[in-house]
LOKOL-942292 format. One line per field, with one value per residue (C-alpha): z, x, y; chain; residue in three letters. Coordinates in nm, 4 decimals, always signed. Layout:
N
c3	(Z;...)
c1	(X;...)
c2	(Y;...)
mol	(A;...)
type	(ALA;...)
// end
This chain:
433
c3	(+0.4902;+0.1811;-0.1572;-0.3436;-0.6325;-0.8224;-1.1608;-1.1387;-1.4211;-1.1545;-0.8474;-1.0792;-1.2105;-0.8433;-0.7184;-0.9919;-0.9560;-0.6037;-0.6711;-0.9535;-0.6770;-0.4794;-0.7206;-0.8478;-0.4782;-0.4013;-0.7034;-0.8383;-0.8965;-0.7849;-1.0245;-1.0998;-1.0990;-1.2186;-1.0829;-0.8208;-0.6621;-0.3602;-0.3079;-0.0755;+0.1440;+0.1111;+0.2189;+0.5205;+0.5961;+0.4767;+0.7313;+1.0161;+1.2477;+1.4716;+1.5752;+1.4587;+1.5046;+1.1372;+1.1389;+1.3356;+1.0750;+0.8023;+0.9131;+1.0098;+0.6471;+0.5117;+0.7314;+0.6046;+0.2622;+0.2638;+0.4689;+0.1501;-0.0308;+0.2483;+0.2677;-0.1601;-0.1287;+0.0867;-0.0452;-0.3737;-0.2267;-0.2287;+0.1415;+0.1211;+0.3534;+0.4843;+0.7321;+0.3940;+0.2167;+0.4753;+0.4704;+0.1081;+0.1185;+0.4034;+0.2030;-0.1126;+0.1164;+0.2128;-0.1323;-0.2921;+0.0054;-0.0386;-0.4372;-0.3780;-0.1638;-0.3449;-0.6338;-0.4263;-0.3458;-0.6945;-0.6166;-0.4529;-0.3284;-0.1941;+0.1460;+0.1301;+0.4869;+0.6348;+0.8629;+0.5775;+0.4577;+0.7978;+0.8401;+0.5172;+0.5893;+0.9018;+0.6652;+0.4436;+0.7516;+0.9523;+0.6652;+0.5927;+0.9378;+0.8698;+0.6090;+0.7561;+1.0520;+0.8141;+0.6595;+0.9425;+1.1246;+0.7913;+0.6894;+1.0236;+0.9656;+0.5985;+0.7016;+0.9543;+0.8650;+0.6634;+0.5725;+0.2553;+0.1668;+0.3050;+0.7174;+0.8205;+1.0482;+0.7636;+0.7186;+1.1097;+1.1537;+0.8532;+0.9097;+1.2690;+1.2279;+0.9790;+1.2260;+1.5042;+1.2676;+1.2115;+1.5369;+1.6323;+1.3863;+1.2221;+0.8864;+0.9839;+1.3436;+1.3351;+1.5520;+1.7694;+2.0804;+2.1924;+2.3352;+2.0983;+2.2443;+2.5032;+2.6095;+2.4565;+2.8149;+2.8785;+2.5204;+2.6790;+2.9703;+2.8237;+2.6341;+2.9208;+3.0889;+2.8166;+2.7924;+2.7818;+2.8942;+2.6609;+2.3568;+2.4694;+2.2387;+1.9248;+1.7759;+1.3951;+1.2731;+0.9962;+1.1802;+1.2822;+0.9384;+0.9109;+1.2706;+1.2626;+0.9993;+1.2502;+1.4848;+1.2344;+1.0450;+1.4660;+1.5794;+1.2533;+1.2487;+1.6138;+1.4905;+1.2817;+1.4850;+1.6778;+1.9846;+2.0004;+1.8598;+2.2054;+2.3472;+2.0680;+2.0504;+2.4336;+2.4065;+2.1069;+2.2607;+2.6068;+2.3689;+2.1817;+2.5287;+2.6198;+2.2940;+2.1366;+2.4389;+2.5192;+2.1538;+2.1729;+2.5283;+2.3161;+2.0212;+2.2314;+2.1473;+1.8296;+1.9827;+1.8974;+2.1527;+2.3382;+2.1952;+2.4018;+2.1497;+1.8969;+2.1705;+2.3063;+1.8865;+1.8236;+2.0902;+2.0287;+1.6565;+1.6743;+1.9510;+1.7113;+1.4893;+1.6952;+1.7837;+1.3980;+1.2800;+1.6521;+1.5496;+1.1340;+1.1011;+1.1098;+0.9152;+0.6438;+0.6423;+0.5818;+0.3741;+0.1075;-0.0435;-0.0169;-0.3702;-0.3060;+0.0327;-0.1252;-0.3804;-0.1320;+0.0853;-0.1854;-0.3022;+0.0837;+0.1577;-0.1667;-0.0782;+0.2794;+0.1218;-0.0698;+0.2125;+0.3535;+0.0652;+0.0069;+0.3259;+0.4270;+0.0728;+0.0404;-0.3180;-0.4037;-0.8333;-0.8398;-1.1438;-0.9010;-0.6899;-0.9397;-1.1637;-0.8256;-0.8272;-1.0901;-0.9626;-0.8502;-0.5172;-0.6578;-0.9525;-0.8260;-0.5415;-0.1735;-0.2949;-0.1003;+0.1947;+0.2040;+0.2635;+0.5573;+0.8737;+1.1536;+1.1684;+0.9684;+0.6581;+0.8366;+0.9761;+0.6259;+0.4078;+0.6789;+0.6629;+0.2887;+0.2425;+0.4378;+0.4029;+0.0266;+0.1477;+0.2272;-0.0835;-0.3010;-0.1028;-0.1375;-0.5461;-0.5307;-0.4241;-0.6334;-0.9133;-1.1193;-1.3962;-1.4964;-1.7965;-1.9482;-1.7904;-1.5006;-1.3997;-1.0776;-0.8557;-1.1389;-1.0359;-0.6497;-0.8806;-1.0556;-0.8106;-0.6024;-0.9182;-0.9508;-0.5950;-0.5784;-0.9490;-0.7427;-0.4555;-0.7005;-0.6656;-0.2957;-0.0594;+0.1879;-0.0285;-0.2752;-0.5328;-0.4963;-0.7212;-0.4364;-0.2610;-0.5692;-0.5729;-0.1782;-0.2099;-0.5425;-0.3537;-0.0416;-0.2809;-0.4304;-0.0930;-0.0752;-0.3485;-0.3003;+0.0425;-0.0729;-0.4245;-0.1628;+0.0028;-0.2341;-0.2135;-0.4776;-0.6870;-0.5704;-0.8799;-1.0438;-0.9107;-1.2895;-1.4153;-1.7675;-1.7303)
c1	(+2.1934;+2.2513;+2.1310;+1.8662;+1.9206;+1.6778;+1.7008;+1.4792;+1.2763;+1.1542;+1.1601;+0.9268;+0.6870;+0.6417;+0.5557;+0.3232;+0.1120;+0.0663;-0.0463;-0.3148;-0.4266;-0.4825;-0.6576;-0.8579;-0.9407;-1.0491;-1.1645;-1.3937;-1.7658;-1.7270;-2.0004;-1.8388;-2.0249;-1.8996;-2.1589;-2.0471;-2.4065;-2.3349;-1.9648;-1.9981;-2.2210;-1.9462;-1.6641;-1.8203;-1.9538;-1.5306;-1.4374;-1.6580;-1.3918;-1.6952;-1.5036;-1.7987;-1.7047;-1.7518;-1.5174;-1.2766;-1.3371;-1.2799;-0.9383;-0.8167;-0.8849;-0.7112;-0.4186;-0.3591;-0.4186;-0.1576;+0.0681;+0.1445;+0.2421;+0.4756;+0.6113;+0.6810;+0.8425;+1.0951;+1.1476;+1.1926;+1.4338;+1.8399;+1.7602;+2.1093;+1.8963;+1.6128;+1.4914;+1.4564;+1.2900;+1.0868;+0.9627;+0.8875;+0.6910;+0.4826;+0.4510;+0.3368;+0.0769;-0.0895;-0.0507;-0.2307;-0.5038;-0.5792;-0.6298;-0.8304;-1.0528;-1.0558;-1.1661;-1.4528;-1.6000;-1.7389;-1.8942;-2.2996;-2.2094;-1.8513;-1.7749;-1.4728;-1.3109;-1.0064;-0.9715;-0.9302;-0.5688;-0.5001;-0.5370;-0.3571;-0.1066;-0.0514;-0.0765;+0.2226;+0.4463;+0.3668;+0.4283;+0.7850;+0.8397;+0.7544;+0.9492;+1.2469;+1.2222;+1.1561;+1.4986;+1.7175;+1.5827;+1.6342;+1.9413;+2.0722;+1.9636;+2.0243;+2.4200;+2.2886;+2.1898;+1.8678;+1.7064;+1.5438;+1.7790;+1.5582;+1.4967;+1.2230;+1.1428;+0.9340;+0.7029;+0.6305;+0.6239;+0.3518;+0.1181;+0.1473;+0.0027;-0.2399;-0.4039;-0.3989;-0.6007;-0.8451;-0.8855;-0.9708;-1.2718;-1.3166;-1.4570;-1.7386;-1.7967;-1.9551;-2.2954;-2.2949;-2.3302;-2.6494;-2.6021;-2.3204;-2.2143;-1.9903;-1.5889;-1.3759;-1.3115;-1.7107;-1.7546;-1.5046;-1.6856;-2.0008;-1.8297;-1.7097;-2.0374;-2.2195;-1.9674;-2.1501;-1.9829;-2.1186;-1.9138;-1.6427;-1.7980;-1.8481;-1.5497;-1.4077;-1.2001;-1.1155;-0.9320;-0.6644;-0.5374;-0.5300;-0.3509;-0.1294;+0.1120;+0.1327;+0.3201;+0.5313;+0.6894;+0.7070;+0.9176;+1.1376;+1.2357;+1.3413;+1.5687;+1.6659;+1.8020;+2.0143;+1.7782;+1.6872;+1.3269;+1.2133;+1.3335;+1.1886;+0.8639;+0.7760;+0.8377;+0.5804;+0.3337;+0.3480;+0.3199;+0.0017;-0.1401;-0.1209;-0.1936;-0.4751;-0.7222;-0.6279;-0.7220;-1.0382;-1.1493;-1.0136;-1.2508;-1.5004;-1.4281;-1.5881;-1.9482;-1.8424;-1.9118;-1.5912;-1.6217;-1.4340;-1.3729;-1.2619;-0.9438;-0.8723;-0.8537;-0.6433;-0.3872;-0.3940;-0.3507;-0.0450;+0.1131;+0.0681;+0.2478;+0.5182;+0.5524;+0.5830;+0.8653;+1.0189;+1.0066;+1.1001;+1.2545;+1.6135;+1.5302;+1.3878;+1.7098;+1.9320;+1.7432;+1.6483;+1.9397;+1.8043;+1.6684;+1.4377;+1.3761;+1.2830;+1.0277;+0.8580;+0.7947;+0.6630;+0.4459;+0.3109;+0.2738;+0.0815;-0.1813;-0.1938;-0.3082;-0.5630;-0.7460;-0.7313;-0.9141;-1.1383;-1.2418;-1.5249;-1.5018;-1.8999;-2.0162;-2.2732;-2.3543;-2.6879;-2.6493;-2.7823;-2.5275;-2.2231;-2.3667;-2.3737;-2.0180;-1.9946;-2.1659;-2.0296;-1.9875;-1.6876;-1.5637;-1.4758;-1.1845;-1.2844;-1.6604;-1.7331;-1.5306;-1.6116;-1.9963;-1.9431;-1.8595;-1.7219;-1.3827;-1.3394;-1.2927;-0.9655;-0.8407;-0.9308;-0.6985;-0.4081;-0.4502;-0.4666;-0.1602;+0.0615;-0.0131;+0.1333;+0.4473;+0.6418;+0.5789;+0.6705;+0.9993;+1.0616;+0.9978;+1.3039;+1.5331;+1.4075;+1.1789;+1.0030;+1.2152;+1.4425;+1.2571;+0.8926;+0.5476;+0.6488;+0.9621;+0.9633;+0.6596;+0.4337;+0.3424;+0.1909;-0.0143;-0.1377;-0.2205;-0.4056;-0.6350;-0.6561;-0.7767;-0.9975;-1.1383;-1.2025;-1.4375;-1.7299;-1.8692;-1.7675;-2.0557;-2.0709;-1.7428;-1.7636;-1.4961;-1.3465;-1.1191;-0.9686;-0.8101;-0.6485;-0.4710;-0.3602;-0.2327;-0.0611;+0.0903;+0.1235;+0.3657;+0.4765;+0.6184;+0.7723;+0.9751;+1.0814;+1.1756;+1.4499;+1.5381;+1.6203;+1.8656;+2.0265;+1.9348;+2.1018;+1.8878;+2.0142;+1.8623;+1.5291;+1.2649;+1.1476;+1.4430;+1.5469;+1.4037)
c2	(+0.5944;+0.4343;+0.6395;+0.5481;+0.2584;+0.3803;+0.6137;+0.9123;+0.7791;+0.5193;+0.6939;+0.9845;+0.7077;+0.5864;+0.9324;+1.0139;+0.6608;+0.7079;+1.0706;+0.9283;+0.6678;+0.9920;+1.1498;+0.8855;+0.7830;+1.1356;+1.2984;+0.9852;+1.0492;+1.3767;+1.5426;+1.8437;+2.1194;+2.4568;+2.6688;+2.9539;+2.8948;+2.6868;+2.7348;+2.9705;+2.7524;+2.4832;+2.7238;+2.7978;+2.4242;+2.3422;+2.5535;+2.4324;+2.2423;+2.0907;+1.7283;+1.4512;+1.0985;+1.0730;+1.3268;+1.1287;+0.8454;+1.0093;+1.1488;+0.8285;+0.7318;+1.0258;+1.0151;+0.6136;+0.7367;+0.9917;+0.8187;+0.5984;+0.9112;+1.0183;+0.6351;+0.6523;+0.9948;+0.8878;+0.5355;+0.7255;+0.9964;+1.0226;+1.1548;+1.3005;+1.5332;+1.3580;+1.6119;+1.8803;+1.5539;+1.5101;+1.8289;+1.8951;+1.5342;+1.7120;+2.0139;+1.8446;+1.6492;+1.9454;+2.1310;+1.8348;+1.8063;+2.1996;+2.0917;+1.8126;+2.0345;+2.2973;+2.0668;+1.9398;+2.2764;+2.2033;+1.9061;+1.8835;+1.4924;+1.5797;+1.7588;+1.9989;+2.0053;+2.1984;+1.9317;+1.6868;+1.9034;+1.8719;+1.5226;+1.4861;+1.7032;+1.4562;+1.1581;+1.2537;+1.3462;+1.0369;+0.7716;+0.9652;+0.9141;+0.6009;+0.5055;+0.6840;+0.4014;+0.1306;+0.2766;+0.2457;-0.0650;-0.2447;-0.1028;-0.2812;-0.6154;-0.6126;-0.7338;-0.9965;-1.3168;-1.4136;-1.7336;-1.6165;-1.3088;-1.0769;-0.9934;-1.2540;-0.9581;-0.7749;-1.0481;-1.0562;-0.6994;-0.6659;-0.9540;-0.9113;-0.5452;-0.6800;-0.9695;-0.7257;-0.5150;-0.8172;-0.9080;-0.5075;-0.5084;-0.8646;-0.9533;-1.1445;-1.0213;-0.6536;-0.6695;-0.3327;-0.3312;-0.1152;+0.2418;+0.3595;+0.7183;+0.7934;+0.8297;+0.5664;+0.4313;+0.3916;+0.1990;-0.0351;-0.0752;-0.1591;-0.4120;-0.5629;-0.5768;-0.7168;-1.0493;-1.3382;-1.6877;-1.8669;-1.6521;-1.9256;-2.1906;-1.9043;-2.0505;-1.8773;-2.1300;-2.0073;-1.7519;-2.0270;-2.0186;-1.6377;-1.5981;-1.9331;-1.7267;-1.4624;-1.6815;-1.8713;-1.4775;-1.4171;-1.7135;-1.7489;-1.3518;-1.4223;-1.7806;-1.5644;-1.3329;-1.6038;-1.6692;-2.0437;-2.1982;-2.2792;-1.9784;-1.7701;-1.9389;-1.9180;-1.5197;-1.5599;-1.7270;-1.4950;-1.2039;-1.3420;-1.4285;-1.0653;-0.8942;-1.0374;-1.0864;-0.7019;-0.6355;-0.8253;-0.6232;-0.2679;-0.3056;-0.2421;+0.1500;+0.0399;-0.1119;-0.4686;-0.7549;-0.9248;-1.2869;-1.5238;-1.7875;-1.5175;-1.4374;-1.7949;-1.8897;-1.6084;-1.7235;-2.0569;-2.0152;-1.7567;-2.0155;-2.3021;-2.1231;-2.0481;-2.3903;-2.4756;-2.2208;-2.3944;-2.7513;-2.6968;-2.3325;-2.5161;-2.8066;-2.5966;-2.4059;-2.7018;-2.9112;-2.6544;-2.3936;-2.0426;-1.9968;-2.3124;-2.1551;-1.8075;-1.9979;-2.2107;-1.8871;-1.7276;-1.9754;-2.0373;-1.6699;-1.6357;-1.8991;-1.7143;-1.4008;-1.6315;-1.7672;-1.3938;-1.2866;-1.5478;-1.6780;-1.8466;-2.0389;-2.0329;-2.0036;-1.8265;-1.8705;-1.7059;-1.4607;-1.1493;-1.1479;-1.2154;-0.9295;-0.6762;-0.6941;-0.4453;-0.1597;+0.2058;+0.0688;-0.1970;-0.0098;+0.3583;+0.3552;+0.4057;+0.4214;+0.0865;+0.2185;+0.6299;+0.4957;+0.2883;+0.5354;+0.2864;+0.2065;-0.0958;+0.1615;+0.2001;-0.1398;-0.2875;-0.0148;-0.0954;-0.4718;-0.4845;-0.2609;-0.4692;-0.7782;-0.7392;-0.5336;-0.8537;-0.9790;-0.6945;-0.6952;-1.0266;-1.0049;-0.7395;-0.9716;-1.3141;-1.1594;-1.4275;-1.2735;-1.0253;-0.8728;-0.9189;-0.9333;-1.1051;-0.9010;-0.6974;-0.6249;-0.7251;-1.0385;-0.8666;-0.6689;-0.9855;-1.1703;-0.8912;-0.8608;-1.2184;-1.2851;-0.9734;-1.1138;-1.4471;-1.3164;-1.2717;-1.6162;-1.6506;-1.5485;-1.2333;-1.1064;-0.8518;-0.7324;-0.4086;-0.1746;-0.0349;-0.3226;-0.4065;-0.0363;-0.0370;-0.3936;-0.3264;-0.0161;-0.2021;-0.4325;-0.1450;+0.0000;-0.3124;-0.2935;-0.0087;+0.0092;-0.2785;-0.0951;+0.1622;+0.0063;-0.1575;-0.5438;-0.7154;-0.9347;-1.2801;-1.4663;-1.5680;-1.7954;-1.9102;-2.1021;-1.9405;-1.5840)
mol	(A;A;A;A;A;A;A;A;A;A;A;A;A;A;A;A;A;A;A;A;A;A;A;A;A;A;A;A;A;A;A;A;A;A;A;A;A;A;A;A;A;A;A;A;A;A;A;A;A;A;A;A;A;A;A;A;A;A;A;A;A;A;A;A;A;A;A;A;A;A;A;A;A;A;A;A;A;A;A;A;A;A;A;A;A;A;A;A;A;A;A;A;A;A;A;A;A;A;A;A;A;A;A;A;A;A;A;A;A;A;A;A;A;A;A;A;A;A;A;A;A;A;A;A;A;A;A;A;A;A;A;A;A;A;A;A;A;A;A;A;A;A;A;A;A;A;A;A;A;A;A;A;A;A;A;A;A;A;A;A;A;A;A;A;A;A;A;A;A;A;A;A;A;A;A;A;A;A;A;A;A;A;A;A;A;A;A;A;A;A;A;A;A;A;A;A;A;A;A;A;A;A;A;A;A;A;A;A;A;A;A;A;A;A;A;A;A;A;A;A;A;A;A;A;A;A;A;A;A;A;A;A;A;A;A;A;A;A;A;A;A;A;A;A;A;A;A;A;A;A;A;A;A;A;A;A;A;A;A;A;A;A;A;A;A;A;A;A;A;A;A;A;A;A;A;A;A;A;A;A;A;A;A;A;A;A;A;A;A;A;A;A;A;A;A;A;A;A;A;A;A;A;A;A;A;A;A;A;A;A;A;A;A;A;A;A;A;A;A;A;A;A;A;A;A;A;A;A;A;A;A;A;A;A;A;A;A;A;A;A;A;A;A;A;A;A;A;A;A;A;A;A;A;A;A;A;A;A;A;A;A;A;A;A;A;A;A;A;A;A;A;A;A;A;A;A;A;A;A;A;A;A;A;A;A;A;A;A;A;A;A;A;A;A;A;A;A;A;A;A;A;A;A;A;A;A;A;A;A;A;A;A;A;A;A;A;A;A;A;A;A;A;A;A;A;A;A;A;A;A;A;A;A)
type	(UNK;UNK;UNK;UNK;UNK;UNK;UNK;UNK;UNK;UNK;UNK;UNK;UNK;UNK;UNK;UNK;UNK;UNK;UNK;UNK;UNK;UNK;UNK;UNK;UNK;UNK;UNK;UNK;UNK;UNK;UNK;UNK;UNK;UNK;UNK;UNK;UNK;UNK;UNK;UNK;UNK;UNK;UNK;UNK;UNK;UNK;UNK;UNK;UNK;UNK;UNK;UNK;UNK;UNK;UNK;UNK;UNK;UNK;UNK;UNK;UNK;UNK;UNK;UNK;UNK;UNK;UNK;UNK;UNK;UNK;UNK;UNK;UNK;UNK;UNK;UNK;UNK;UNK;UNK;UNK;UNK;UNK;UNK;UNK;UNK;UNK;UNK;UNK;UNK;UNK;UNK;UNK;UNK;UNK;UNK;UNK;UNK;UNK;UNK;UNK;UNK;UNK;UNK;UNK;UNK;UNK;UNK;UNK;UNK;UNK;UNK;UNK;UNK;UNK;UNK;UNK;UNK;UNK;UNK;UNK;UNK;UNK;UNK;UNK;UNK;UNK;UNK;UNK;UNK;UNK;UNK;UNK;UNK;UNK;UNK;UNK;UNK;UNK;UNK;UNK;UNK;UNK;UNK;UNK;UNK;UNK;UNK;UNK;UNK;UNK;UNK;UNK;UNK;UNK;UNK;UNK;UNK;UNK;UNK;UNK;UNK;UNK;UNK;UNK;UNK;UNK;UNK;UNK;UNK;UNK;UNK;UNK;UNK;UNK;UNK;UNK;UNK;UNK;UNK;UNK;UNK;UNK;UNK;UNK;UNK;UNK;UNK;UNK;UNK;UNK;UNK;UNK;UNK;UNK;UNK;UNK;UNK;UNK;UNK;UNK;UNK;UNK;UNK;UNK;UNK;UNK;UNK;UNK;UNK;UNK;UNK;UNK;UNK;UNK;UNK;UNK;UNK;UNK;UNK;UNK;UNK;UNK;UNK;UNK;UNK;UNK;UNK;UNK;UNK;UNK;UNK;UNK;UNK;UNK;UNK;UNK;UNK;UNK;UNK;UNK;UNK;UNK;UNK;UNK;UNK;UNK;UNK;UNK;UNK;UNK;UNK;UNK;UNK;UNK;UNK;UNK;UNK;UNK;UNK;UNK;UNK;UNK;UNK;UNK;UNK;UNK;UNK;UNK;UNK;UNK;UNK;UNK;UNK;UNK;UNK;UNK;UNK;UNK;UNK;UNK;UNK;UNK;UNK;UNK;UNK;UNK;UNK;UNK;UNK;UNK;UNK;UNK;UNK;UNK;UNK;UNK;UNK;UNK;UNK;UNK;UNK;UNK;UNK;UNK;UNK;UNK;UNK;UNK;UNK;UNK;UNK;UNK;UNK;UNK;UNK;UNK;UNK;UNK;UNK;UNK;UNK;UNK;UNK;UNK;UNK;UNK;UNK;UNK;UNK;UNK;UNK;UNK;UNK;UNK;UNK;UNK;UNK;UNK;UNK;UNK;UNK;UNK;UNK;UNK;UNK;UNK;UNK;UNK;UNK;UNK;UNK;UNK;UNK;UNK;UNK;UNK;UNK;UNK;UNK;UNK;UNK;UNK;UNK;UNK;UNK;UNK;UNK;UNK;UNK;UNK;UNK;UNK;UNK;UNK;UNK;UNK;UNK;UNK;UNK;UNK;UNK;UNK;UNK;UNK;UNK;UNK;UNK;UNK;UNK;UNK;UNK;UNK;UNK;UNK;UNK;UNK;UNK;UNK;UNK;UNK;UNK;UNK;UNK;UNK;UNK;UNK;UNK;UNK;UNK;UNK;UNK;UNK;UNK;UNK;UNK;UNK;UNK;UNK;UNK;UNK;UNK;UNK;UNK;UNK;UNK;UNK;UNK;UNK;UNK;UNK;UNK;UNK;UNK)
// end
């Protein structure tokens, strides 16, 4: 594996911003309070390992969390060893959790939890795991050929996981079911009971230009790989025929309804797709030299992370609403997200993570520019503020602090996971900088 490109001035900085997003994520409005009074009652209530489902929640959420940490680590790492780096990152995971807990014994609106290091813990060995796979599989496609100087396959992988992740627990769609308890495989079936034929005609269009992406990253990383566009986007389309239905009937584990419309849009919007990158993939290719390529990508992938974020487009100017953007709830990371306890806490951290990890690789190789404001990742981080700036007028959106730090990571990651291996930076897309 190759070393890190990286000096350890960078690869330091990295580390230590993904520990302060940590820290700020877990340690925000924690009212300290340095009185010995009521620790003891939170020691033993910490040590309680009683599985809740709120419980379950919460781990998930700390296990993504900390998964970034473990992802950075190695990104950031010579891994002339990787098994010994992948230890220490796992080890520094669960020295940090046990800080962070210990911290919140101190704290009368903050629940200290042994579970939580372990779930941690977890979190910082699975994303070095991660990242360790991201390594390799990249590392072999790096010498094949690419339309855009970087594998197309990073751009289907990512926004594949994150549409999968919308269709699990949608924006817009989150009426529970009634009668919420029970085994994951009884939730399903109650799901499956309840389906109504007439969902068929409950139609979200908007998701066709969420999903239609899905199929184009799809089909082209497949071109790309030498098999043909038919070819490539018939295995695409079989693939979205099995996966999102099946994704639609799974979410019932979560209480929400199967919506037939919801599944036959999803398919039909990922196989339109494929049938797109099909028809112009090669065309593209020839007409455009790869520079022009890499700027029209960018420029289209950037818009497709707008209508993500700012979907359904509905104003809404009234001077209440715009000024309840900037409460508690938008301002101080995970606040919005630690008070809601169904899954969609989850799916929405994953989603907005890597969604902007394409992008962040793709600024490695063609940065806007070399040096200044606009050099390196720099430009991900802009626009994530700029979009998340943007949902205060738009109705049933809110902003939020914290997707701007896990999409800034999420771009971040990217980066970094091609600084890594050594991408050279084929040129800038702003002529003159």
């Amino acid at each position: 594996m190759r070393p890190s490109s990286m000096t350890p001035g960078h690869a330091r900085t990295a580390r230590l911003a993904y520990v302060a997003i940590i820290l700020v994520a877990t340690l925000s409005n924690l009212h300290f309070d340095p009185s010995l009074a009521d620790v003891p009652f939170r020691l033993h209530r910490a040590l309680d390992m009683s599985p809740h489902l709120s419980d379950a929640i919460d781990a998930a959420r700390n296990i993504v969390l900390f998964a970034g940490l473990g992802a950075v680590w190695i990104a950031t790492s010579r891994l002339s060893r990787p098994v010994s780096t992948l230890l220490a990152v796992t080890v520094i995971s669960m020295l940090l959790s046990s800080c962070v807990e210990t911290m919140q014994l101190f704290s009368p609106v903050r629940n200290s939890s042994l579970i939580d290091v372990t779930t941690n813990t977890l979190g910082g060995l699975f994303g070095g795991l991660a990242m360790l796979g991201a390594l390799s599989v990249i590392h072999e496609v790096a010498r094949k050929r690419s339309y855009i100087g970087i594998p197309a396959i990073m751009f289907a992988v990512t926004y594949g996981l994150a549409t999968i992740m919308e269709a699990f627990i949608p924006l817009f769609r989150q009426d529970l079911l009634p009668q919420l308890g029970g085994s994951i495989p009884a939730r399903i079936g109650r799901a499956i009971d309840a389906v109504q034929a007439s969902s068929i005609t409950q139609i979200p269009f908007t998701d066709l230009f969420i999903f239609l992406p899905a199929g184009v990253f799809a089909t082209a990383a497949l071109i790309e790989s030498g098999i043909s566009g038919a070819v490539a986007a018939t295995m695409i389309v079989v693939v979205a025929v099995v996966i999102y239905p099946l994704v639609e009937v799974v979410h019932g584990v979560a209480a929400l309804p199967i919506i037939l419309g919801a599944a036959i849009m999803h398919v039909v919007a990922v196989s339109l797709g494929a049938l797109v990158a099909a028809l112009f993939v090669t065309p593209f290719t020839r007409h455009f030299p790869i520079r022009r390529r890499a700027g029209l990508v960018a420029i289209a992938y950037s818009l497709v992370i707008m209508v993500w974020s700012w979907r359904p487009f509905r104003l809404d100017l009234s001077l209440s609403s715009m000024s309840d953007q900037f409460t508690a709830d938008h301002l101080v990371p995970l606040q919005a997200l630690a008070s809601r306890g169904d899954l969609f806490s989850v799916t929405d951290v994953i989603a907005q993570g890597v969604i902007f990890f394409p992008l962040g690789a793709l600024l490695a190789v063609w940065p806007l520019a070399r040096r200044g404001a606009f050099r390196g990742c720099l430009p991900a981080i802009y626009l994530a503020i700029i979009l998340e700036v943007g949902k205060i007028p738009i109705s049933d959106r809110f902003m939020d602090v914290t997707h701007i730090l896990i999409q800034s990571a999420g771009a971040a990651l990217g980066f970094l996971l091609l600084r890594r291996l050594k991408f050279e930076v084929a040129d800038t897309l702003l002529t003159g900088r």
